[in-house]
C-alpha positions as CSV (number, residue, x, y, z in Angstrom):
1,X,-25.7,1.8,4.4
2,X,-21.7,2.2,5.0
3,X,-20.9,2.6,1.3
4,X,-23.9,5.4,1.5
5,X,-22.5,6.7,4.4
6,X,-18.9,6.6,2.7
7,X,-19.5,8.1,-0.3
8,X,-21.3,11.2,1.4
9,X,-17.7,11.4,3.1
10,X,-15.7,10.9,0.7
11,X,-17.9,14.3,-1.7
12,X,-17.2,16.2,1.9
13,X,-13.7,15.4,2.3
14,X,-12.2,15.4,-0.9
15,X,-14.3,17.5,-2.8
16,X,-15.2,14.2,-4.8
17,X,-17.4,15.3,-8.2
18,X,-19.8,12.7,-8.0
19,X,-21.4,11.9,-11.7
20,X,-22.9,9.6,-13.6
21,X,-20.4,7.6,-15.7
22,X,-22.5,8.6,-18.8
23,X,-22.4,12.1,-17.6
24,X,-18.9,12.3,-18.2
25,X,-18.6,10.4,-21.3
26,X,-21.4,12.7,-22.8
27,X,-20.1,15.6,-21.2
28,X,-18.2,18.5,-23.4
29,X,-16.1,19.9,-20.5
30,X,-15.7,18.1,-16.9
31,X,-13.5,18.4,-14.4
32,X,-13.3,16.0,-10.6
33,X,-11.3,15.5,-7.8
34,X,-10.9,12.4,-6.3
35,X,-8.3,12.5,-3.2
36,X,-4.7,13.3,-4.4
37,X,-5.8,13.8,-8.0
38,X,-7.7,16.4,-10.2
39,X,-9.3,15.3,-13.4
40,X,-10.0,17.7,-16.4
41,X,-11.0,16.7,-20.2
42,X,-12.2,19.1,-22.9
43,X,-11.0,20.4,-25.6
44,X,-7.5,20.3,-26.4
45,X,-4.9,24.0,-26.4
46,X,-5.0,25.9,-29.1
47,X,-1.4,25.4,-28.7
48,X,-1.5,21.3,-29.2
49,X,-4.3,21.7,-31.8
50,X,-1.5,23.8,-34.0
51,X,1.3,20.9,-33.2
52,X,-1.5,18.2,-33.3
53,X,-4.2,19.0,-35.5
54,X,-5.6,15.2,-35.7
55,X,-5.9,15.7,-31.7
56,X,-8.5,18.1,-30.8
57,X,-10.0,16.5,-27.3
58,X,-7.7,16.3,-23.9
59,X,-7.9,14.8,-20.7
60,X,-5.4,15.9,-18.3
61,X,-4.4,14.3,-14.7
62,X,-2.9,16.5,-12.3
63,X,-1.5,15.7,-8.5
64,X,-2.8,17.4,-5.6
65,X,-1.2,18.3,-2.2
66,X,-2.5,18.3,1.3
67,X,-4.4,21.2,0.6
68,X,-5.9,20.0,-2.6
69,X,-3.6,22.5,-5.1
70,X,-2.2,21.2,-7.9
71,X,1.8,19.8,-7.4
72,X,3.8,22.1,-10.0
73,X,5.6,19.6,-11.9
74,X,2.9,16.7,-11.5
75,X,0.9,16.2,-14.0
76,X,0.2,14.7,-17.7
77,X,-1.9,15.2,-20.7
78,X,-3.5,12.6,-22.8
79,X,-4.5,14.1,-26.2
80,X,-7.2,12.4,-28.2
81,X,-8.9,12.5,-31.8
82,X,-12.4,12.3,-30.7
83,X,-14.3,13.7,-27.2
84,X,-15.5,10.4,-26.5
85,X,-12.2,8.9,-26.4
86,X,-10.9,12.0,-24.0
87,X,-14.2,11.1,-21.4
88,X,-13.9,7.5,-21.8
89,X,-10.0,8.4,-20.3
90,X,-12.1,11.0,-17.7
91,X,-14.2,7.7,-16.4
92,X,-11.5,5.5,-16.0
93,X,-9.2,7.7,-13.8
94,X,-12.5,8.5,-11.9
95,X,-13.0,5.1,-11.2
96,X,-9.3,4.0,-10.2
97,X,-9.0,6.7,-8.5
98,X,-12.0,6.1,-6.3
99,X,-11.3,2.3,-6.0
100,X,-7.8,3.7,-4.7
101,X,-9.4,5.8,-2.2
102,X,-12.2,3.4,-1.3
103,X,-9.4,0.6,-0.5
104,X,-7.9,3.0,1.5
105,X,-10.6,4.2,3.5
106,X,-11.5,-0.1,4.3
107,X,-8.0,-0.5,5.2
108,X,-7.9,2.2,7.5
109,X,-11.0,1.1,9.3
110,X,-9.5,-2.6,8.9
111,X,-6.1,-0.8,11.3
112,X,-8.8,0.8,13.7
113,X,-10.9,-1.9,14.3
114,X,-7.9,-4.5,14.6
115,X,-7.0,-5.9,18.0
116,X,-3.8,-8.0,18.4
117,X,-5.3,-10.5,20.8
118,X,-7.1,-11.8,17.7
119,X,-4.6,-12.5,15.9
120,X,-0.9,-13.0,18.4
121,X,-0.3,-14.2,22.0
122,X,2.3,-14.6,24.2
123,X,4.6,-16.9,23.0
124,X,4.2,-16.6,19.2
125,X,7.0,-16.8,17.2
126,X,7.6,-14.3,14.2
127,X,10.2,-14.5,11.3
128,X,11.6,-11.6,9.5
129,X,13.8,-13.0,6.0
130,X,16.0,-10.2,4.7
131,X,19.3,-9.1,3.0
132,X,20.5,-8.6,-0.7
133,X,23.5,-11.0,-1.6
134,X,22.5,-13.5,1.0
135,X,19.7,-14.4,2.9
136,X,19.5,-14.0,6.3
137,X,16.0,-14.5,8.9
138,X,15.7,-13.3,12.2
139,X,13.5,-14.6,15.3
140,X,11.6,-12.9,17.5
141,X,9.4,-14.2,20.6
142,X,6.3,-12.3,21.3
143,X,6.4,-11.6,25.0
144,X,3.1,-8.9,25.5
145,X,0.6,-8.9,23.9
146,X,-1.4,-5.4,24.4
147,X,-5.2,-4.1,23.0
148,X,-3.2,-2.8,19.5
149,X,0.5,-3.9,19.9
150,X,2.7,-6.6,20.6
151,X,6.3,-6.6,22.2
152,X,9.0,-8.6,20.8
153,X,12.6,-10.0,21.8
154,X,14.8,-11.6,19.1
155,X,15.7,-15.4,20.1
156,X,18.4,-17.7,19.3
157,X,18.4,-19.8,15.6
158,X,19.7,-23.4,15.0
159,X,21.0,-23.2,11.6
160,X,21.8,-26.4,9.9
161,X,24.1,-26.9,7.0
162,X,22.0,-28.4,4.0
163,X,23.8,-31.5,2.5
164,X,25.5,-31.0,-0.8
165,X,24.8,-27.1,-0.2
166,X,27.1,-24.2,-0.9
167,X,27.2,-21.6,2.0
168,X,23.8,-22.2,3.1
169,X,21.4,-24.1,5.0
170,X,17.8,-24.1,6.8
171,X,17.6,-22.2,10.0
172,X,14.6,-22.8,13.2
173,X,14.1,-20.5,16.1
174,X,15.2,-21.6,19.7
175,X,12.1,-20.1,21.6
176,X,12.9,-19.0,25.0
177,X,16.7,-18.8,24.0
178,X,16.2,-14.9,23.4
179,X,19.8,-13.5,21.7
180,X,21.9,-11.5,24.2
181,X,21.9,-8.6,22.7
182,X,19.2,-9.3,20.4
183,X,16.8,-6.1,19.1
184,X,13.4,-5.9,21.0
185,X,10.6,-3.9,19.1
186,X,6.8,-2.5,19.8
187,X,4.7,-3.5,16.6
188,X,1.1,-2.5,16.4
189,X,-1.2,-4.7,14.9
190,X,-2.8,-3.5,11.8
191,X,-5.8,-5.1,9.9
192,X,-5.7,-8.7,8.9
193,X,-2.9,-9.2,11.6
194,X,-0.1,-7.2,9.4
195,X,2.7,-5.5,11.8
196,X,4.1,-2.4,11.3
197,X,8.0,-2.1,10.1
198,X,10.5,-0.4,12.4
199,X,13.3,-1.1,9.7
200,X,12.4,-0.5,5.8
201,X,13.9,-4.3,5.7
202,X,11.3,-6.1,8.1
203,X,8.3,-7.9,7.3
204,X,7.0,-9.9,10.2
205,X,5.3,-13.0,9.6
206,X,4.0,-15.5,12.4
207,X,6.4,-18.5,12.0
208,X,4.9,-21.4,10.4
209,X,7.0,-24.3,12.2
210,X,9.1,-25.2,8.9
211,X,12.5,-24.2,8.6
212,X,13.8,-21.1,6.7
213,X,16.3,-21.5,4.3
214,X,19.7,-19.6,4.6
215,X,22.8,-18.4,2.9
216,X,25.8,-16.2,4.1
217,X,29.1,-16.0,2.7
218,X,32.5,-16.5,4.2
């Protein structure tokens, strides 16, 4: 009943072309939108024909903006020799494309439906590993717990130097021992218990009581 109920959606909303994947393949002309993308196959330009006469049969792939019109600048063409080669191209962008838009539509209703209680309480303790020529991981105590977010305060780390190691070691969090000051951050709580990412460098993962390895240099 919800994929019934989806798919009715999804012809409303995005103008979705619903056939019959032998429709297409047997199909002299066809043309689909699905989302951000609009699907066309036929015959090829007269203008390719003349610069590829052994390709007579197209299928093109063209992005769409907000307001479903073609992106100048963003699309491609795939020439073929036969038309069933060009519709067999037509049913497979029609199918990732709607497998694309499908996932997105579960994952969004994952994020609605998601409640942070179920998955973080007071007390929890998330890591966040980052940095390009060394590694660094950050701690943070969850201190609130809300119906779609939590609230988080960095804490202290105990880093110890690995034996034999070069300018590195394994690091554990000191909960309680919140970092003077240490960043504090809102997440929401998105399907499956992922967190949203106030830098472009954080991943937040619960801590899973083993220490995190280090490095640093100087």
């Amino acid at each position: 009943m919800f994929f019934r109920f989806l798919n009715v959606y999804l012809c409303h909303r995005f103008n979705l072309k619903v056939m019959e994947t032998t429709t297409i393949a047997q199909a002299d002309t066809y043309t689909g939108k699905v989302a951000s993308v609009k699907v066309e196959a036929g015959e090829s330009s007269e203008g390719s024909r003349r610069r590829y006469p052994a390709y007579g049969w197209m299928c093109r792939e063209a992005k769409l903006d907000k307001n479903g019109e073609e992106k100048p600048g963003h699309s491609v063409v795939w020439l073929f020799t036969t038309r069933e080669g060009a519709m067999a191209h037509a049913v497979k962008v029609m199918e990732r494309e709607e497998k694309k838009l499908r996932e997105h539509m579960e994952r969004k209703a994952a994020d609605k439906a998601a409640k942070a209680c179920d998955h973080y309480a007071a007390g929890d303790i998330l890591h966040n590993t980052w940095g390009w020529e060394q590694t660094n991981v950050d701690y943070y105590q969850v201190v609130k717990v809300t119906d779609k977010c939590i609230y988080v305060e960095q804490v202290d780390a105990k880093v110890t130097v690995t034996e034999g190691g070069f300018m590195c070691g394994v690091s554990e969090p000191v909960a309680g021992s919140f970092k003077a000051g240490g960043n504090k951050y809102r997440l929401t709580v998105k399907g499956g218990g992922a967190l949203s990412r106030p830098e472009s460098y954080h991943s937040f993962t619960k801590w899973d009581g083993t220490p995190k390895r280090v490095s640093w240099y100087g």
